[in-house]
N, CA, C and O atoms as a MOPAC input file, in Angstrom:
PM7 MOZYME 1SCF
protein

 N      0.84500 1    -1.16600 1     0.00000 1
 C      0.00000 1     0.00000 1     0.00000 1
 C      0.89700 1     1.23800 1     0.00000 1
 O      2.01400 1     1.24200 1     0.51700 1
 N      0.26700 1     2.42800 1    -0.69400 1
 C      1.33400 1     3.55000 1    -0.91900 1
 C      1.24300 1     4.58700 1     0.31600 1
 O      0.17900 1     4.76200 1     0.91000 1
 N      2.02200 1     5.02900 1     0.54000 1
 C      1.72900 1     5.87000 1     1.79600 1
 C      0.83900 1     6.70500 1     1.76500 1
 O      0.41400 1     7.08000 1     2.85800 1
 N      0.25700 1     7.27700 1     0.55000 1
 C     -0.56300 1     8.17900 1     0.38400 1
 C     -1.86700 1     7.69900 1     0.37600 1
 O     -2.86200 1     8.42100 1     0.44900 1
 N     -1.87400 1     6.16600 1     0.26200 1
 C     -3.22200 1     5.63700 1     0.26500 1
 C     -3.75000 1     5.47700 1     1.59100 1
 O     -4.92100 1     5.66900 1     1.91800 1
 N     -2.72900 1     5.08400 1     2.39200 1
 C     -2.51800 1     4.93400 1     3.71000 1
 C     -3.05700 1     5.87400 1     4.65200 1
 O     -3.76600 1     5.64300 1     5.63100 1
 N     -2.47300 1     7.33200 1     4.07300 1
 C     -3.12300 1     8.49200 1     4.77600 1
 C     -4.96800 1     9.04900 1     4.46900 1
 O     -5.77500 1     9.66900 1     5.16200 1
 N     -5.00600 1     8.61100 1     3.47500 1
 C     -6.49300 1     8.65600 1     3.07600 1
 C     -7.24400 1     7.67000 1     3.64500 1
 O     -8.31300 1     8.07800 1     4.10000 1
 N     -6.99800 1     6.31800 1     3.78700 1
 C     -7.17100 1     5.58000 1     4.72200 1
 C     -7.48500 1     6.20100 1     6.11300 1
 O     -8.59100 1     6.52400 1     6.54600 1
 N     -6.05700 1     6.31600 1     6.82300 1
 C     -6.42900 1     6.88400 1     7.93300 1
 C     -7.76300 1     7.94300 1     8.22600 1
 O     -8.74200 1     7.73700 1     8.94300 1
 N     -7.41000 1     9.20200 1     7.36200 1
 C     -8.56500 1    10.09300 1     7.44400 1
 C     -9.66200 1     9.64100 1     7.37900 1
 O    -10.42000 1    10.16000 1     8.19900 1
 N    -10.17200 1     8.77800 1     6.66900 1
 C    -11.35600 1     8.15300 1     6.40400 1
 C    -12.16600 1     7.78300 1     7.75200 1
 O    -13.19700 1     8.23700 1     8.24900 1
 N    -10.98400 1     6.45300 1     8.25300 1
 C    -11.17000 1     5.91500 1     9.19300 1
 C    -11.67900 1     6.93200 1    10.40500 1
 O    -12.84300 1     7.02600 1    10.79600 1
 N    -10.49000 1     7.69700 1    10.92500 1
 C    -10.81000 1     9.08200 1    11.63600 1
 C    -11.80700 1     9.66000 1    11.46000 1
 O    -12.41500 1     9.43600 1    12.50700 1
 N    -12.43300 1    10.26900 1    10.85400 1
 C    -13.58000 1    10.83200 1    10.71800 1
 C    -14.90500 1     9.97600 1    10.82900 1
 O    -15.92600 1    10.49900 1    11.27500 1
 N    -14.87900 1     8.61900 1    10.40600 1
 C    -15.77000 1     7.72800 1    10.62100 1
 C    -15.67800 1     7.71300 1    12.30800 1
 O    -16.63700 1     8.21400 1    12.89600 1
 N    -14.60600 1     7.18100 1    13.09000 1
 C    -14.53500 1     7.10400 1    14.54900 1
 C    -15.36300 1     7.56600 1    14.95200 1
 O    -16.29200 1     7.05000 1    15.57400 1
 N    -15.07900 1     9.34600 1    14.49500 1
 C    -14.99900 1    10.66100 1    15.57300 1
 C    -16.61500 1    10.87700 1    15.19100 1
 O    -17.26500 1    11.44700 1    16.06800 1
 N    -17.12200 1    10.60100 1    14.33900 1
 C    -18.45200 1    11.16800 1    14.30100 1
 C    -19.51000 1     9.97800 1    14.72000 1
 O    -19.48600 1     8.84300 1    14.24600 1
 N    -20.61000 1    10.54700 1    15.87600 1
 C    -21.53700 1     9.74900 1    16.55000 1
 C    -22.30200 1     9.15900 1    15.56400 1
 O    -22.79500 1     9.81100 1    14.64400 1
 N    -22.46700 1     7.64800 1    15.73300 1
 C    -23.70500 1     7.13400 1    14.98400 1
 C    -25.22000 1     7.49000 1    15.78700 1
 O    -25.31500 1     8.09600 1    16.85400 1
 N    -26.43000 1     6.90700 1    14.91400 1
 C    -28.21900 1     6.76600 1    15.46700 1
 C    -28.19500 1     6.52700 1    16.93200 1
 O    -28.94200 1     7.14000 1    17.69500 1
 N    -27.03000 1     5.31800 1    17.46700 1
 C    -27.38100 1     4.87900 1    18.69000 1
 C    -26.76400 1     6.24400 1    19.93400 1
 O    -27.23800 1     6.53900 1    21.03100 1
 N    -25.67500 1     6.78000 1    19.26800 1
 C    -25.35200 1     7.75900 1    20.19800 1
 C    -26.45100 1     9.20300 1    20.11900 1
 O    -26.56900 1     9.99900 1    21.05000 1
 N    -27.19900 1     9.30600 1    18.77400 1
 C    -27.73500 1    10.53500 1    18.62300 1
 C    -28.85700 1    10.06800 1    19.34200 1
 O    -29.22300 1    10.96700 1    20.09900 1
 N    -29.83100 1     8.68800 1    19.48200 1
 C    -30.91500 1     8.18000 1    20.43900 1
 C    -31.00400 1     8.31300 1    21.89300 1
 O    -31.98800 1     8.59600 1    22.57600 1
 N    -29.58900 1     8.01400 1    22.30600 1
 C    -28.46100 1     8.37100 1    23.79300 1
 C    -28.90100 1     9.57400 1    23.75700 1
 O    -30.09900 1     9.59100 1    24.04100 1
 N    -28.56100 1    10.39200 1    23.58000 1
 C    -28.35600 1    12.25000 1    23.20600 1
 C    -29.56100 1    12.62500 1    23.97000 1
 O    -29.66500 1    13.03400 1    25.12700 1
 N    -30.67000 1    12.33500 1    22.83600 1
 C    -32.02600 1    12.67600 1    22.77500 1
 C    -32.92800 1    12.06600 1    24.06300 1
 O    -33.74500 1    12.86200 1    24.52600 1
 N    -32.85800 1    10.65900 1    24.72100 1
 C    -32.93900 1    10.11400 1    25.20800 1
 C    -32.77700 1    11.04900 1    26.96600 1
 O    -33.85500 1    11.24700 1    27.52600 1
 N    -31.74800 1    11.44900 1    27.55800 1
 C    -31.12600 1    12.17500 1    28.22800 1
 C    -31.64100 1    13.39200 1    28.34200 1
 O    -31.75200 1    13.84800 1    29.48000 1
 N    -32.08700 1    14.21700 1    27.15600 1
 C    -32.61000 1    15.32600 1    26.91200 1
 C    -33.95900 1    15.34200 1    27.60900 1
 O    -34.49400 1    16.10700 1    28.41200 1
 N    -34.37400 1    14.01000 1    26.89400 1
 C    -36.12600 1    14.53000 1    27.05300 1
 C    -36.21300 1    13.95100 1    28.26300 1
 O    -37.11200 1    14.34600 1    29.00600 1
 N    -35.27500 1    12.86200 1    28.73700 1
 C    -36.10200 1    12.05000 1    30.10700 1
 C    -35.43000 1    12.44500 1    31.40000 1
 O    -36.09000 1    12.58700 1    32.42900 1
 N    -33.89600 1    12.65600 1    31.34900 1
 C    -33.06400 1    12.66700 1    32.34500 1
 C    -32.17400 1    11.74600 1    32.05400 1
 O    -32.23900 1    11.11200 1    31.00100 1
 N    -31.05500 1    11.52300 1    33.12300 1
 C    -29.74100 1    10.28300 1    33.37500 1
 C    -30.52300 1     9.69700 1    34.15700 1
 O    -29.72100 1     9.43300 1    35.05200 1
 N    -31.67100 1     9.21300 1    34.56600 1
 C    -31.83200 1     8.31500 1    35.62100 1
 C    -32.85800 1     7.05800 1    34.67400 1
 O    -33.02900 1     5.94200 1    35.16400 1
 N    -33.55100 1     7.48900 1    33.11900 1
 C    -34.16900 1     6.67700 1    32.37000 1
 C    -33.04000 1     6.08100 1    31.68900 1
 O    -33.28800 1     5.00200 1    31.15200 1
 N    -32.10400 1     6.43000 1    31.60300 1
 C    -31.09800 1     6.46500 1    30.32900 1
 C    -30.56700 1     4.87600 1    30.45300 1
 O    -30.35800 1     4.13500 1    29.49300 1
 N    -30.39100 1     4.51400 1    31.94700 1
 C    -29.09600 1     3.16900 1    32.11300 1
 C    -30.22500 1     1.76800 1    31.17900 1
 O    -29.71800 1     1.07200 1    30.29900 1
 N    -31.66400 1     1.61000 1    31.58400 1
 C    -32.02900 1     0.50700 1    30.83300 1
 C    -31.53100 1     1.16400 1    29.21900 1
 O    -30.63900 1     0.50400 1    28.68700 1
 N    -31.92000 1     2.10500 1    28.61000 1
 C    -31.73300 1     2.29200 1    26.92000 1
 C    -29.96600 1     1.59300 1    26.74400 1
 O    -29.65000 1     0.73400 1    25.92000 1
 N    -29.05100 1     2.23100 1    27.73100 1
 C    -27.47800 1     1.74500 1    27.76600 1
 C    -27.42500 1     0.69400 1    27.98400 1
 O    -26.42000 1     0.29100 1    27.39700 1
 N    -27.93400 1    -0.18500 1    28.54500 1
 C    -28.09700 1    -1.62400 1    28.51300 1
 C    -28.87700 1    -2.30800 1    27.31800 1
 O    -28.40400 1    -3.38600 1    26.95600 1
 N    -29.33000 1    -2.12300 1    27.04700 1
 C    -30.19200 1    -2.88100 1    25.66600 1
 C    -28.73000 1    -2.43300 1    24.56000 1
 O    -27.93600 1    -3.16400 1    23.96700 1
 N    -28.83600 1    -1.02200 1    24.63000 1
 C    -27.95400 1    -1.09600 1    23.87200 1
 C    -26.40600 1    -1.64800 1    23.47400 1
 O    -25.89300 1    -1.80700 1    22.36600 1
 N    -25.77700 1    -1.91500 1    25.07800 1
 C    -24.66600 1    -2.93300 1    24.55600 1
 C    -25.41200 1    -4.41600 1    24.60000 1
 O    -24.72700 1    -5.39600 1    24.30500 1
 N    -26.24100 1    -4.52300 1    24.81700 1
 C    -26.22600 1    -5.84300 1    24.47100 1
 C    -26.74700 1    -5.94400 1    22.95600 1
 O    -26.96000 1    -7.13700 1    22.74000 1
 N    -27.00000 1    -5.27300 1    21.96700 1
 C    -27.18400 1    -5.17300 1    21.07300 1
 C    -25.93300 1    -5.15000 1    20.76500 1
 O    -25.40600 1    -6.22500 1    21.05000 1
 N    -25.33500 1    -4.52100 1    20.38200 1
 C    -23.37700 1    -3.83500 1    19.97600 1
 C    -23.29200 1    -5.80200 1    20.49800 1
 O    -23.38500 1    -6.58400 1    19.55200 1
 N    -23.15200 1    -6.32200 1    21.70500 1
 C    -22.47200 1    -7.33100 1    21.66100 1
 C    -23.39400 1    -8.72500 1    20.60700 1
 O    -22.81600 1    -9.76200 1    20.28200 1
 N    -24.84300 1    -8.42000 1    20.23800 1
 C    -24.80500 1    -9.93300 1    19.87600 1
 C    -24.58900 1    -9.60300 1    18.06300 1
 O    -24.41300 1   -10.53300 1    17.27600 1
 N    -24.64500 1    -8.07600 1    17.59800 1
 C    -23.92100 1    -8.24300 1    16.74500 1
 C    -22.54400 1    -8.50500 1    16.29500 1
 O    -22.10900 1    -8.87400 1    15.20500 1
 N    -21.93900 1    -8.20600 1    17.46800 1
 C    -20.16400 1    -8.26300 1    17.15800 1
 C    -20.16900 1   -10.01600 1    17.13800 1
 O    -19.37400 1   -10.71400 1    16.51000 1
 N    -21.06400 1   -10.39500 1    17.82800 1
 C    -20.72100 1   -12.05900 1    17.94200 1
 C    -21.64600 1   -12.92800 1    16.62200 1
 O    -21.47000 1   -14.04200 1    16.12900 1
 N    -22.59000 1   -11.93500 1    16.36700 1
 C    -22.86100 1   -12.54700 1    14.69200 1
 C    -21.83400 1   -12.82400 1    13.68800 1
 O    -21.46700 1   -13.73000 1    12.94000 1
 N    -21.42300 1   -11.14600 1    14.14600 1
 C    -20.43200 1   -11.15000 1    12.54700 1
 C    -19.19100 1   -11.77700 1    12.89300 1
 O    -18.38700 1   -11.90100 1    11.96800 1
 N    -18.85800 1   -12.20500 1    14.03700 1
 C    -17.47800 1   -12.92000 1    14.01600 1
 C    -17.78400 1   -14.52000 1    13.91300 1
 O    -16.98700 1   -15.44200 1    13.74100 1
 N    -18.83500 1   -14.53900 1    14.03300 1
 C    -19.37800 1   -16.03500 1    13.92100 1
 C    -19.77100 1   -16.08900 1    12.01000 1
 O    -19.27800 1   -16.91700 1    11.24400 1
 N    -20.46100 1   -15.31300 1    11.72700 1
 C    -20.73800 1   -15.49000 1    10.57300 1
 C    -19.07800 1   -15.54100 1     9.51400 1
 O    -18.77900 1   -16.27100 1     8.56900 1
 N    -18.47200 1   -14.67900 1    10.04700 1
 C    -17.20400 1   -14.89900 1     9.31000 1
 C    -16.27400 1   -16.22900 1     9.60000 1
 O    -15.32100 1   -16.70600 1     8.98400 1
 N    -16.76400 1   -16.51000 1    10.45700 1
 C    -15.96500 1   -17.96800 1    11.01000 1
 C    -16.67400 1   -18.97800 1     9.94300 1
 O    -15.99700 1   -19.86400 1     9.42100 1
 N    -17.70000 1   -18.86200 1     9.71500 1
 C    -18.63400 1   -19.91400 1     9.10300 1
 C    -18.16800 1   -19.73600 1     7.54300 1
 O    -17.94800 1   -20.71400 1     6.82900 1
 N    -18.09400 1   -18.94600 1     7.27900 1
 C    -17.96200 1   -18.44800 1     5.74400 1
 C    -15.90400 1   -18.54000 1     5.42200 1
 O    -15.35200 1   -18.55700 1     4.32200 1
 N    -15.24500 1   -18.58100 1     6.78600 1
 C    -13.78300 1   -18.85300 1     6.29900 1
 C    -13.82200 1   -20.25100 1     5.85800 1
 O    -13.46300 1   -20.74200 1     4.78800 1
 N    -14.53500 1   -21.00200 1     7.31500 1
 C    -14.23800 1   -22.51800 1     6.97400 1
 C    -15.27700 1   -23.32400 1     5.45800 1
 O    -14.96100 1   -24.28800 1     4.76000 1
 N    -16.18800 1   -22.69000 1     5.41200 1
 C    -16.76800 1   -22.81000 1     4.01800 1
 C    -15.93700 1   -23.00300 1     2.78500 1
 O    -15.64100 1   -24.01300 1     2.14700 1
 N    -15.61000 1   -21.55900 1     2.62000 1
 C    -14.51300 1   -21.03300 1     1.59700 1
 C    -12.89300 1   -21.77300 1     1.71100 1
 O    -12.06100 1   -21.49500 1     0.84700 1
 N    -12.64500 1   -22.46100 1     2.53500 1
 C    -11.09800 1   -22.54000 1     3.25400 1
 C    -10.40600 1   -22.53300 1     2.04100 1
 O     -9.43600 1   -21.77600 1     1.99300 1
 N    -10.69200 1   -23.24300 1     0.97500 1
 C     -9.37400 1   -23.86000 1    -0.38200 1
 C     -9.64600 1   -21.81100 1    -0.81500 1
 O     -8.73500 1   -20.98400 1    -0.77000 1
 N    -10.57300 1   -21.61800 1    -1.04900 1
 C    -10.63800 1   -20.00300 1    -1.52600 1
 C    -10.02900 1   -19.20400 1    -0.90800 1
 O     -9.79100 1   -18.09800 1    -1.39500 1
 N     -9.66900 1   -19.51200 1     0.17200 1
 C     -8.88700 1   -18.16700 1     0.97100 1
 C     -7.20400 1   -18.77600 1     0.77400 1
 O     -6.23400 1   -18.08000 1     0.47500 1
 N     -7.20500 1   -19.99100 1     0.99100 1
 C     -5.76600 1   -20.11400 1     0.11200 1
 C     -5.41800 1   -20.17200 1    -0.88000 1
 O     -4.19800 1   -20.10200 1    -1.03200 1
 N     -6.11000 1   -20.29700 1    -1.84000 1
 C     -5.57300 1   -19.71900 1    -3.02000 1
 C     -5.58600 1   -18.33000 1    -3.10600 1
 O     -4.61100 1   -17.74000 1    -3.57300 1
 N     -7.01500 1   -17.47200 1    -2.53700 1
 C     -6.40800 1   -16.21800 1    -2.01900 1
 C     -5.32200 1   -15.51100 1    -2.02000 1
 O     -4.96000 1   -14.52100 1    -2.65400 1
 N     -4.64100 1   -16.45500 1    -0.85600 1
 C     -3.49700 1   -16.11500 1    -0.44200 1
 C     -2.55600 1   -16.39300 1    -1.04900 1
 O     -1.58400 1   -15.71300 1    -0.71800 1
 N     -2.37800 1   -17.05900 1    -1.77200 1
 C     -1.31200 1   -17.08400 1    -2.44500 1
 C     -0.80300 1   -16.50600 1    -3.92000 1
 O      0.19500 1   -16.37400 1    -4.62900 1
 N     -2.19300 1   -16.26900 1    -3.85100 1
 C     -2.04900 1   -15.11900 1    -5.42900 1
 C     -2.00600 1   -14.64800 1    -5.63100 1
 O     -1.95300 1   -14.50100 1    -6.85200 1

């Protein structure tokens, strides 16, 4: 990769980070209209959401490496 791609990369990435998604602007709004004392059940649903997707997609990619396996080595080697 060229360094310059690298840095566009980065920026990309960065700016994706730094700017709040729906679930933080719901948080936001959430706080606004009700208080910090409604807020902890919405923060709870919500990581447990964040966690059973992170465990979809690492599961779903697990399923789809060992599927694919001869495809990802030849992949790799080409």
């Amino acid at each position: 990769m060229h360094f310059t791609s690298l840095l566009i990369f980065a920026a990309a990435l960065f700016v994706a980070a730094g700017s709040p998604g729906p679930s933080i602007a719901a948080l936001v709004a959430r706080v606004i209209a009700k208080g910090f004392r409604d807020v902890f059940p919405f923060l709870l649903a919500m990581w447990i959401g964040e966690g059973i997707w992170l465990s979809l997609a690492v599961f779903g990619l697990a399923v789809v490496a060992q599927t694919f396996h001869l495809a990802f080595v030849v992949l790799k080697w080409v």
